[in-house]
C-alpha positions in Angstrom: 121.8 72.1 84.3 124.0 75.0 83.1 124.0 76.4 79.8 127.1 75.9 77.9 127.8 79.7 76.3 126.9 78.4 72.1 123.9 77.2 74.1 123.1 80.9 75.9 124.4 82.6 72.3 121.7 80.4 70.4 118.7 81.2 73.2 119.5 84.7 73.0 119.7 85.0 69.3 116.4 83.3 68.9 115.0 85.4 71.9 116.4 88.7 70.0 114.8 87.6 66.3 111.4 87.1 67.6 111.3 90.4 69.7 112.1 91.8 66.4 109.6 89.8 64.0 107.3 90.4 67.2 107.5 94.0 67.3 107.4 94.2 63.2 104.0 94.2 61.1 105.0 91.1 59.0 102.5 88.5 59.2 100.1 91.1 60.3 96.7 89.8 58.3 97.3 86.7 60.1 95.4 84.9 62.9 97.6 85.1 65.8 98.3 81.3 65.9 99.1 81.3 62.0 101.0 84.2 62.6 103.1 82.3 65.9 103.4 79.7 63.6 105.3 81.6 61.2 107.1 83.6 62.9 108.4 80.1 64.7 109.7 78.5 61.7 111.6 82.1 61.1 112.9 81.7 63.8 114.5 78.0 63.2 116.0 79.1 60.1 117.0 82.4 61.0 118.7 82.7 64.7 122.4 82.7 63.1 122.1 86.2 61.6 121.2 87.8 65.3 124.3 85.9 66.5 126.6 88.8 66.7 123.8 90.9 68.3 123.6 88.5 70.6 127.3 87.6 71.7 127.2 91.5 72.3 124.3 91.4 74.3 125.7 88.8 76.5 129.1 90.3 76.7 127.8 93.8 78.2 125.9 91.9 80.9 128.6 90.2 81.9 130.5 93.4 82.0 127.8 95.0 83.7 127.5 92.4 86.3 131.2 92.4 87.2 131.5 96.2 87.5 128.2 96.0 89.4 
């Protein structure tokens, strides 16, 4: 089944927030599952603020692909 493009949007602007939570030190003192936990529930309640990062993320892939 094919994405509809809020659908790619949303799965890139959660994929985007948890790369950067990832790569951060927050939750850091945490066991690693505690820690997924977290950073999981962030992510629920946060993916609409990487939404513009991730429109332009998808838009220069598409460009990309098409000037190939």
């Amino acid at each position: 089944m094919a994405m509809t493009p809020d659908d790619e949007i949303e799965a890139e602007a959660r994929a985007l927030l948890r790369e950067t939570i990832q790569r951060s030190r927050w939750y850091s003192s945490l066991s690693e599952e505690r820690r997924r936990q977290l950073i999981d529930g962030d992510v629920d309640r946060h993916w609409p603020v990487m939404v513009p990062d991730a429109r332009k993320r998808l838009e220069q892939g598409i460009r990309q692909s098409r000037d190939g």
